[in-house]
mmCIF file of the C-alpha atoms, coordinates in Angstrom:
data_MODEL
# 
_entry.id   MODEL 
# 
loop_
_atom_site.group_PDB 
_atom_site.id 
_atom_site.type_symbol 
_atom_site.label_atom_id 
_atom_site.label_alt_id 
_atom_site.label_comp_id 
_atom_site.label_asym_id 
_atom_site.label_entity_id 
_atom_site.label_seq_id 
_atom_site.pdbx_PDB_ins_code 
_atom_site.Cartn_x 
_atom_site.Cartn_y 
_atom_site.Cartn_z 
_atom_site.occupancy 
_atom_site.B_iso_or_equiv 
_atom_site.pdbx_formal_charge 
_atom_site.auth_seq_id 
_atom_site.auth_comp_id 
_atom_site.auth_asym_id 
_atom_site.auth_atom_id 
_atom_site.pdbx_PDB_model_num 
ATOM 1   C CA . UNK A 1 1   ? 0.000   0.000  0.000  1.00 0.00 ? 1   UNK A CA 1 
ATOM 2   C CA . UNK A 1 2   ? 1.900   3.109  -0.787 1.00 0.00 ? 2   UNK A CA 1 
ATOM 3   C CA . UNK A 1 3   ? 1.155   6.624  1.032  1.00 0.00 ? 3   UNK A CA 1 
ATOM 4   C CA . UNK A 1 4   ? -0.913  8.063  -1.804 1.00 0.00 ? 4   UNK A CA 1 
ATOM 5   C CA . UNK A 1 5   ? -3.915  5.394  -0.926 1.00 0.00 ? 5   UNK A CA 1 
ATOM 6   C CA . UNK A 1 6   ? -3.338  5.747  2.554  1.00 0.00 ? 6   UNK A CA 1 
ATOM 7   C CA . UNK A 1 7   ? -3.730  9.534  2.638  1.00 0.00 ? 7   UNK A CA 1 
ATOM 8   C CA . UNK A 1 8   ? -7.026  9.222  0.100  1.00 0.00 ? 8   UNK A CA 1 
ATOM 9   C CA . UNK A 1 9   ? -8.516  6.149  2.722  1.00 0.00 ? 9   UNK A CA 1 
ATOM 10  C CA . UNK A 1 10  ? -7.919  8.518  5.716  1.00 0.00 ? 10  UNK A CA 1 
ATOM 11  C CA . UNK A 1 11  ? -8.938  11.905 3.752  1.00 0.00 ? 11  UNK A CA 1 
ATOM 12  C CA . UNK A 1 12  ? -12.278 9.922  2.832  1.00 0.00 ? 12  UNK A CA 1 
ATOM 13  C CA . UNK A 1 13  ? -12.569 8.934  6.452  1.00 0.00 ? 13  UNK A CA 1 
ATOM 14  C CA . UNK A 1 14  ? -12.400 12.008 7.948  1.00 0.00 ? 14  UNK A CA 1 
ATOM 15  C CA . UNK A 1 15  ? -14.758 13.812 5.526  1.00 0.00 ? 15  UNK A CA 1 
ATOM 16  C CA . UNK A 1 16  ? -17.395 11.090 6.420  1.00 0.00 ? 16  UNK A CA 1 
ATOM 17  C CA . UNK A 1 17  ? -16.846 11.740 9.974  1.00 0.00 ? 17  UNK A CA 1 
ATOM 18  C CA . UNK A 1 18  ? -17.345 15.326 9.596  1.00 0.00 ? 18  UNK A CA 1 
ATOM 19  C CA . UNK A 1 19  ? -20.297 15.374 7.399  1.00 0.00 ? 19  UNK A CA 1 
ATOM 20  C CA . UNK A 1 20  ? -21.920 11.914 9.877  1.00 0.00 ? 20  UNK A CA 1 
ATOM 21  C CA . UNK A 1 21  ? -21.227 14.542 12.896 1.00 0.00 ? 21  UNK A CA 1 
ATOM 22  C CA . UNK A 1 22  ? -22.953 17.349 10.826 1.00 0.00 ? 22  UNK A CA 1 
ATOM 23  C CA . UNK A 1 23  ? -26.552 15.340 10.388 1.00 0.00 ? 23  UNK A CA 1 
ATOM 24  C CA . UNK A 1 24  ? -26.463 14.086 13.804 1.00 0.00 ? 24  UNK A CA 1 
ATOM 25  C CA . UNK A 1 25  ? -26.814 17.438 15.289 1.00 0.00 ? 25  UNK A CA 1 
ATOM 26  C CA . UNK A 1 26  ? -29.157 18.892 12.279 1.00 0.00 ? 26  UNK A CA 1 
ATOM 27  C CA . UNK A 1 27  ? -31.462 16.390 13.460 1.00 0.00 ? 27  UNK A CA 1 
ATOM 28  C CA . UNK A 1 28  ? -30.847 16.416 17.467 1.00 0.00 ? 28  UNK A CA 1 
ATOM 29  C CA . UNK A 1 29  ? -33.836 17.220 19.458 1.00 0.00 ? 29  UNK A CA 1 
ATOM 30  C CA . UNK A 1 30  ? -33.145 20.103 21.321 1.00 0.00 ? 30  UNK A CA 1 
ATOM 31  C CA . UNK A 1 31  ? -35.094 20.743 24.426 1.00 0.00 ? 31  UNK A CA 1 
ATOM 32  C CA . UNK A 1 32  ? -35.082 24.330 25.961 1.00 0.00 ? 32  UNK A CA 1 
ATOM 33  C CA . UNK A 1 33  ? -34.956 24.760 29.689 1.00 0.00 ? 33  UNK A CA 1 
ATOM 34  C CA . UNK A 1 34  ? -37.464 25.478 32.225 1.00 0.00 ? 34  UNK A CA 1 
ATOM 35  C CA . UNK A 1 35  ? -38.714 28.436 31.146 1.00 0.00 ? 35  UNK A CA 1 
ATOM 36  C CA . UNK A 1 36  ? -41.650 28.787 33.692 1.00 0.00 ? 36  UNK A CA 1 
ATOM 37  C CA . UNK A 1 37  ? -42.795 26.573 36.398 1.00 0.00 ? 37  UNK A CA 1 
ATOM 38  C CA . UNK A 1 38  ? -46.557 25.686 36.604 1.00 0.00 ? 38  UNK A CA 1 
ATOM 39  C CA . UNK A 1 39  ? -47.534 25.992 39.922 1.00 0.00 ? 39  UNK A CA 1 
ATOM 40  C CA . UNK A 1 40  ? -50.934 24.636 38.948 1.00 0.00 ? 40  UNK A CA 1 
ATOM 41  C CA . UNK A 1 41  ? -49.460 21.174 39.592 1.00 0.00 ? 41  UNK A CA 1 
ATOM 42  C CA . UNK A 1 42  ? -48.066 21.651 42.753 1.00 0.00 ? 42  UNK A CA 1 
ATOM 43  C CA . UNK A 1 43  ? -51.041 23.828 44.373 1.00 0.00 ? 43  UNK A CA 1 
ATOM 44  C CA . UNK A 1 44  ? -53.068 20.712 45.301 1.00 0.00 ? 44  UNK A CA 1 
ATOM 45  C CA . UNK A 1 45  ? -50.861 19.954 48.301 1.00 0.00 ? 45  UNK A CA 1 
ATOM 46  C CA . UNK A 1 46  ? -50.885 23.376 49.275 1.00 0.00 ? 46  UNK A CA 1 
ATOM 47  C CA . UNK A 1 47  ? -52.305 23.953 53.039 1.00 0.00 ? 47  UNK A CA 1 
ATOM 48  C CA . UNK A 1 48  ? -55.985 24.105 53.518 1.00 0.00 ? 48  UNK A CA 1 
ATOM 49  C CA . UNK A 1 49  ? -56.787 21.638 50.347 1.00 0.00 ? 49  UNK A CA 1 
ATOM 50  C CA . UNK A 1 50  ? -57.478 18.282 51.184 1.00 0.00 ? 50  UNK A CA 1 
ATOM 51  C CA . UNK A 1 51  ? -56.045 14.461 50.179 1.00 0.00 ? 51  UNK A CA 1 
ATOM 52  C CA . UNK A 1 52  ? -58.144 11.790 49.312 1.00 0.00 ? 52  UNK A CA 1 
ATOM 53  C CA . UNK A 1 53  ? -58.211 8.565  50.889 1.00 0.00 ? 53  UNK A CA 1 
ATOM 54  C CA . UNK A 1 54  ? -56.021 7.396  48.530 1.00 0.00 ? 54  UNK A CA 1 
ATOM 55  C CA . UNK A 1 55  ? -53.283 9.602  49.390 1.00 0.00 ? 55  UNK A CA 1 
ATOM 56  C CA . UNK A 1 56  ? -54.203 8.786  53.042 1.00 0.00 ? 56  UNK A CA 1 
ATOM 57  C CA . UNK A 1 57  ? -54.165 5.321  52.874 1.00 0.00 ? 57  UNK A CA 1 
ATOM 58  C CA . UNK A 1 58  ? -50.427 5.273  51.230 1.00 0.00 ? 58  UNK A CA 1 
ATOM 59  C CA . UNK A 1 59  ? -48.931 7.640  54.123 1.00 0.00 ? 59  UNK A CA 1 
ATOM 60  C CA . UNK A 1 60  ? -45.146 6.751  55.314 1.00 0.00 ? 60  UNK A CA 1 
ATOM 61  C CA . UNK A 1 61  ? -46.228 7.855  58.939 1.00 0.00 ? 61  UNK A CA 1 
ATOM 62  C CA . UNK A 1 62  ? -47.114 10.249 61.266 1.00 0.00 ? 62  UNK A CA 1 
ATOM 63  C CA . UNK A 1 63  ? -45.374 13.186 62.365 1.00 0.00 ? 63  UNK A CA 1 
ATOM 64  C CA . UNK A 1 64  ? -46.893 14.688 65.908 1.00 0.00 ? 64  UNK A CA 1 
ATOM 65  C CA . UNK A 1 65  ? -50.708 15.135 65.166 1.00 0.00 ? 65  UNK A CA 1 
ATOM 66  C CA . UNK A 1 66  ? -50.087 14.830 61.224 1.00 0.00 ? 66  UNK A CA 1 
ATOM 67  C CA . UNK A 1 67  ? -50.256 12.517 59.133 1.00 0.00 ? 67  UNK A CA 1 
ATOM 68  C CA . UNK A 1 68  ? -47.220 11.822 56.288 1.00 0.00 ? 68  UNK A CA 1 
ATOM 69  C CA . UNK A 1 69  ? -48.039 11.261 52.778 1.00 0.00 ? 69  UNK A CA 1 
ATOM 70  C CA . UNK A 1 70  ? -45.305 11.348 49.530 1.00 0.00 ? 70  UNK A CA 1 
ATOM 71  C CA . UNK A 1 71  ? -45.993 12.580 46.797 1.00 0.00 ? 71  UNK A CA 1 
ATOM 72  C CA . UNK A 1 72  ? -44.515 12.061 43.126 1.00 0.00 ? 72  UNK A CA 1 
ATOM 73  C CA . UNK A 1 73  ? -44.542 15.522 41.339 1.00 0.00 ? 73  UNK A CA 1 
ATOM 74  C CA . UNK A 1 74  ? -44.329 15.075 37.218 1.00 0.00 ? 74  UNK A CA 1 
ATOM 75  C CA . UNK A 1 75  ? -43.043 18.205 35.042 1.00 0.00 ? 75  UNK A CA 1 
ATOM 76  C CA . UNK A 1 76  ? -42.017 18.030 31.818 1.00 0.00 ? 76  UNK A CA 1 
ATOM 77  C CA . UNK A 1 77  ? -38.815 15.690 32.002 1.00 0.00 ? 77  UNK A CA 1 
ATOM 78  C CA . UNK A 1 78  ? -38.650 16.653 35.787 1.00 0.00 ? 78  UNK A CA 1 
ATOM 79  C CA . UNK A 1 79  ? -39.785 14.182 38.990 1.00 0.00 ? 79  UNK A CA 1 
ATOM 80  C CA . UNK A 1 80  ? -39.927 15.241 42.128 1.00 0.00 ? 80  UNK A CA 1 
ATOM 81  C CA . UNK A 1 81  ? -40.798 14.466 45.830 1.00 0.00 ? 81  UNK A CA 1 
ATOM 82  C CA . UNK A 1 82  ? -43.796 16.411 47.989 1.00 0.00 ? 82  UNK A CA 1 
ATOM 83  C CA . UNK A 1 83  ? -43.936 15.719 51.363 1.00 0.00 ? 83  UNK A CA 1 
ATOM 84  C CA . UNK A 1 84  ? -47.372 16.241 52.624 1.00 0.00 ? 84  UNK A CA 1 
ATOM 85  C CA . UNK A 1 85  ? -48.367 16.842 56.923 1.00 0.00 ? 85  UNK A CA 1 
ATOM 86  C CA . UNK A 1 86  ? -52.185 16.615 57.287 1.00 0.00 ? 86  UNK A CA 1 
ATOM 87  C CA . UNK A 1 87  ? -54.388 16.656 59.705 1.00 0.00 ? 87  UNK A CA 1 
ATOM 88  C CA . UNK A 1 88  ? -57.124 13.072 60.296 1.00 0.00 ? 88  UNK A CA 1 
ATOM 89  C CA . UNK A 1 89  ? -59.566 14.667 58.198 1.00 0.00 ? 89  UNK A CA 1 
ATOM 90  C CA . UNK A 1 90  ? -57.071 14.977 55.109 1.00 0.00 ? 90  UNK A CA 1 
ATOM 91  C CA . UNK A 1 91  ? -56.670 18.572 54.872 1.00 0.00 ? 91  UNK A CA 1 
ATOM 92  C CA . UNK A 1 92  ? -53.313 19.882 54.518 1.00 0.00 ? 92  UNK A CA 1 
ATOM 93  C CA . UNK A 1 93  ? -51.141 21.987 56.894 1.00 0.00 ? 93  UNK A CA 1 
ATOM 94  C CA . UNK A 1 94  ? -47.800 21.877 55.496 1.00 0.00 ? 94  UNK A CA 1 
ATOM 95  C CA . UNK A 1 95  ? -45.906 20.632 52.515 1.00 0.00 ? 95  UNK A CA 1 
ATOM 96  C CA . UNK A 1 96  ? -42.016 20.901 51.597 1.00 0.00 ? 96  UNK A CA 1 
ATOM 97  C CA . UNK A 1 97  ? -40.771 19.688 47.532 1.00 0.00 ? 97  UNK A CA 1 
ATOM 98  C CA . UNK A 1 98  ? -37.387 18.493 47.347 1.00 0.00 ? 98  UNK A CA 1 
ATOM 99  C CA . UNK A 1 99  ? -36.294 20.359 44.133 1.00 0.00 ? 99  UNK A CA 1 
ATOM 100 C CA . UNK A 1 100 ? -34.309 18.887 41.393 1.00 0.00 ? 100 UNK A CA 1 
ATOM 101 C CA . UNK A 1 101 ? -31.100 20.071 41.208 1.00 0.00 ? 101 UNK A CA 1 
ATOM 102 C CA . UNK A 1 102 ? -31.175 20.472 37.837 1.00 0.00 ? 102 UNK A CA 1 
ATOM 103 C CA . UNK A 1 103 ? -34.295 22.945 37.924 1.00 0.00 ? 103 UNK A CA 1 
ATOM 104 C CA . UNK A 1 104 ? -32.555 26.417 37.259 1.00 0.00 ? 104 UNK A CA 1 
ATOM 105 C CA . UNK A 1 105 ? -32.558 28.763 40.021 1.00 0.00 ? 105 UNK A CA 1 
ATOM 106 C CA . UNK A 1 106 ? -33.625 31.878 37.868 1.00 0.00 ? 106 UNK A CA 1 
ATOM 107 C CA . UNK A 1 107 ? -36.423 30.551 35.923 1.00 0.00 ? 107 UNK A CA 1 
ATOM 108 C CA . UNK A 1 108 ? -37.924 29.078 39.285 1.00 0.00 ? 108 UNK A CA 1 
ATOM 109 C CA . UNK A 1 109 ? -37.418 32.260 41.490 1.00 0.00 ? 109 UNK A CA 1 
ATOM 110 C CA . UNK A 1 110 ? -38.820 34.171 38.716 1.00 0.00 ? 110 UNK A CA 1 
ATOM 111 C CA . UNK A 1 111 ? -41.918 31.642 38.891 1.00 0.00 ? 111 UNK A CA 1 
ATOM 112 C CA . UNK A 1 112 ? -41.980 32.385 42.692 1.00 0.00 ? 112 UNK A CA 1 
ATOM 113 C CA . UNK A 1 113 ? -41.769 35.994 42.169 1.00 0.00 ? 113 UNK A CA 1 
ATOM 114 C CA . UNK A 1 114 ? -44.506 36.083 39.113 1.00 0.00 ? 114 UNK A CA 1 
ATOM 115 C CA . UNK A 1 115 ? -47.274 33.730 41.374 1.00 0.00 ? 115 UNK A CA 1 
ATOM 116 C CA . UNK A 1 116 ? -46.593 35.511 44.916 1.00 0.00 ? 116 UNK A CA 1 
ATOM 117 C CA . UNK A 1 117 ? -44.775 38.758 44.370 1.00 0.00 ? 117 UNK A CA 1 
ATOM 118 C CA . UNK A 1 118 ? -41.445 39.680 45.591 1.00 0.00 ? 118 UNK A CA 1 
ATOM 119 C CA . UNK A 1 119 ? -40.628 37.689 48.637 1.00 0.00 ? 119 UNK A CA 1 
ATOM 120 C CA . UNK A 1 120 ? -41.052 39.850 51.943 1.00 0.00 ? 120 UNK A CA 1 
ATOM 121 C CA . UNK A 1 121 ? -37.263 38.446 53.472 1.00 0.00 ? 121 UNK A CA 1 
ATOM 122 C CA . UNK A 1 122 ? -34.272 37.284 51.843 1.00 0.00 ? 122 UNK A CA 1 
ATOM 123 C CA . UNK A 1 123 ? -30.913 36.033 53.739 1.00 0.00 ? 123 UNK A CA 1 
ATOM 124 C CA . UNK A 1 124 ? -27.620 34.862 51.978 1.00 0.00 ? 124 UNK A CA 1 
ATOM 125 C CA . UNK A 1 125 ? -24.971 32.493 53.726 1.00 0.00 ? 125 UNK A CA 1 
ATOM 126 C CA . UNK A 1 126 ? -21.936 31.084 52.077 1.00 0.00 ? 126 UNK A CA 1 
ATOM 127 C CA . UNK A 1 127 ? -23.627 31.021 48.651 1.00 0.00 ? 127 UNK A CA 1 
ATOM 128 C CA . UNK A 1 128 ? -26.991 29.418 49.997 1.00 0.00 ? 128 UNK A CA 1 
ATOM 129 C CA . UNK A 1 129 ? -29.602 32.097 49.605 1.00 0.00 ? 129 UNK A CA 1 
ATOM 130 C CA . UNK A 1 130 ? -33.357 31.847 51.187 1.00 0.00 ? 130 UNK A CA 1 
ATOM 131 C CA . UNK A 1 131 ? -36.185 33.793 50.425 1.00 0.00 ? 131 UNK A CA 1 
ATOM 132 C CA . UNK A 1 132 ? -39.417 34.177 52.346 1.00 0.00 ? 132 UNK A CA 1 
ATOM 133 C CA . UNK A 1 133 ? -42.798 34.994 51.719 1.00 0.00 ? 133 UNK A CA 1 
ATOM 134 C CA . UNK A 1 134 ? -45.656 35.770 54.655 1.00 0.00 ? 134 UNK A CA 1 
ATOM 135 C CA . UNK A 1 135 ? -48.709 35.895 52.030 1.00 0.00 ? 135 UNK A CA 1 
ATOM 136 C CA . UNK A 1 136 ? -50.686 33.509 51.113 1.00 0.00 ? 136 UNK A CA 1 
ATOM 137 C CA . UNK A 1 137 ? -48.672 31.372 52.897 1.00 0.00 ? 137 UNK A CA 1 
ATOM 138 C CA . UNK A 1 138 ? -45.899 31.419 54.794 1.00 0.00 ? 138 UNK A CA 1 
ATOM 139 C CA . UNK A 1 139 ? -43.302 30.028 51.740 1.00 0.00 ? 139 UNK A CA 1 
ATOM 140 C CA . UNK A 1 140 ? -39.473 29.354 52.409 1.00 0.00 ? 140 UNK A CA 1 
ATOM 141 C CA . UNK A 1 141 ? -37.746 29.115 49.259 1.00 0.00 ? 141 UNK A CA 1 
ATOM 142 C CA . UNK A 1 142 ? -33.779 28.179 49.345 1.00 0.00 ? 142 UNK A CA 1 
ATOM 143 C CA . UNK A 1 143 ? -31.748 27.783 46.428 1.00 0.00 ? 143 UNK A CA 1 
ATOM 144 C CA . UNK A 1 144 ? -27.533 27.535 46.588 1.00 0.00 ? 144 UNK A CA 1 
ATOM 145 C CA . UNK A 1 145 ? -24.786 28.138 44.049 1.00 0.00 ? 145 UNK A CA 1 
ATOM 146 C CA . UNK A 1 146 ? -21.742 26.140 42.416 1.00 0.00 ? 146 UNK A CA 1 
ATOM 147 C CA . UNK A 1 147 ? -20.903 26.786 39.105 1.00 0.00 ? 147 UNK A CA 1 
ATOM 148 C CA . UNK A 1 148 ? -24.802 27.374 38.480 1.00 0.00 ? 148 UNK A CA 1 
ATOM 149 C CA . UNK A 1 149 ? -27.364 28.314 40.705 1.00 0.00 ? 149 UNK A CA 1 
ATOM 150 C CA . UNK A 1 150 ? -30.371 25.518 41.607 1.00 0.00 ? 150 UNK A CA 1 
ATOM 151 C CA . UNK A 1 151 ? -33.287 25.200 43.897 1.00 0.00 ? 151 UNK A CA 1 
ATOM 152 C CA . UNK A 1 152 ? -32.968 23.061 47.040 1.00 0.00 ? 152 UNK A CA 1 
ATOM 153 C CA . UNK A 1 153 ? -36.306 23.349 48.243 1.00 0.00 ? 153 UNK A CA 1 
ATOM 154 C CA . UNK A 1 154 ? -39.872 24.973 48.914 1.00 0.00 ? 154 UNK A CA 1 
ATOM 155 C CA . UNK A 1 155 ? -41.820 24.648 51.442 1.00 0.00 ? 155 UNK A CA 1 
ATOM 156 C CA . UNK A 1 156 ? -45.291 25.686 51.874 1.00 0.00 ? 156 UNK A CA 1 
ATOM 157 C CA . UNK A 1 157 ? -46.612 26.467 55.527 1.00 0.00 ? 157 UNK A CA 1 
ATOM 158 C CA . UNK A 1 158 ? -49.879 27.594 57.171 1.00 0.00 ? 158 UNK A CA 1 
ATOM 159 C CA . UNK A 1 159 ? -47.330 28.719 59.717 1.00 0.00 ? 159 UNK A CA 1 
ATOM 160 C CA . UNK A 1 160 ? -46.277 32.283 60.039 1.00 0.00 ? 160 UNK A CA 1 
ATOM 161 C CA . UNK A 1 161 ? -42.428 31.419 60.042 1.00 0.00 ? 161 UNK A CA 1 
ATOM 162 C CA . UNK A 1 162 ? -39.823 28.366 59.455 1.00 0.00 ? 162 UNK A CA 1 
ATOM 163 C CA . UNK A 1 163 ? -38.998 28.056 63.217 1.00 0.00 ? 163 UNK A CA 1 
ATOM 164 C CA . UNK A 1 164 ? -42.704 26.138 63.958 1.00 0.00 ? 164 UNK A CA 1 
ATOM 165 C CA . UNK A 1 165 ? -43.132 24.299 60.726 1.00 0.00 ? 165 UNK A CA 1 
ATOM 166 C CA . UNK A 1 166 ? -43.608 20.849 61.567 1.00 0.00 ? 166 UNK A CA 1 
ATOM 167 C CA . UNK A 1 167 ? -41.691 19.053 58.599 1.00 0.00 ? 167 UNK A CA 1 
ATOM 168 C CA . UNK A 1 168 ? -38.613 21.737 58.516 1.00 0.00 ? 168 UNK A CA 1 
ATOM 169 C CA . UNK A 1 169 ? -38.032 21.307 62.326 1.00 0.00 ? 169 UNK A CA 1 
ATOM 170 C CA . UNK A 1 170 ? -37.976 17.220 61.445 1.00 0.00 ? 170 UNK A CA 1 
ATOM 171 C CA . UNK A 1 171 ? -35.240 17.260 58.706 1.00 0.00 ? 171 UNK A CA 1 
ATOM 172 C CA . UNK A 1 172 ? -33.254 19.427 60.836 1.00 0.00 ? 172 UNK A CA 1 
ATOM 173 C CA . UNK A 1 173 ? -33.195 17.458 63.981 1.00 0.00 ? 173 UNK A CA 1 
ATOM 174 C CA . UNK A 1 174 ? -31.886 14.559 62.200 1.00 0.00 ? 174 UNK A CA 1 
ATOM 175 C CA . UNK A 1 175 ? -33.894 12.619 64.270 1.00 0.00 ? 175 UNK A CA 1 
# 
């Protein structure tokens, strides 16, 4: 084989690569982030609206006078966990919604911002912020930063502030 061919074979080869590569992303799918989150599919396990027996039956325990129910949360590509505290009669107190980490900060704060208004507090620590709102709810939204910035978590209270919500002071103990 002299070095003519072998140049041609490996000029051929790399041209095929090239134009192979080219297709494959003309006909990628793309999908665009989060733009805005829907709130509408969240709001059913906000306090004062009540579970079925369903959700009652499949509860993971009880939590002082509450009872414990998880729920899966579907969005677009997204899953997510809601952890629900009613009362015996199914209606809701608190909930808190473990966030996906790939949810982007902005485009969920904005969300936050466009459903409930600016929030009424807002504390930053070692590039964890949290924002609070008092009305309709009492809502504690954190959200932290690495290279990008992402949700942790929301939680949604009939409480009037983070110290006497029944689920925060739970994941905090540890216990």
């Amino acid at each position: 084989m002299n070095l003519i061919s072998i140049k041609t074979k490996f000029h051929y080869f790399f041209c095929h690569l090239i134009i192979s590569m080219s297709l494959v992303s003309i006909t990628a799918k793309i999908t665009p982030p989060m733009e805005q989150f829907k709130f509408e599919i969240i709001e059913n396990f906000f306090p004062d609206k009540k579970l079925n027996e369903k959700q009652l039956k499949n509860s993971i325990g009880k939590l002082k006078q509450y009872t414990l129910v998880e729920e899966k949360i579907n969005f677009e590509n997204f899953t997510f966990s809601g952890f629900v505290a009613a009362d015996n009669n199914g209606i809701i107190h608190e909930v808190i919604f473990r966030l996906p980490t790939y949810f982007l900060h902005d485009s969920f704060y904005q969300s936050l911002i466009n459903r409930f208004q600016k929030p009424s507090k807002y504390h930053l620590k070692s590039e964890q912020a949290s924002y609070e709102w008092e009305k309709p709810y009492f809502i504690h939204y954190e959200a932290t930063c690495t290279i990008t910035c992402f949700p942790i978590f929301l939680l949604v209270s009939k409480t009037s502030n983070i110290q006497n919500s029944v689920l925060w002071n739970k994941i905090t103990s540890g216990k």
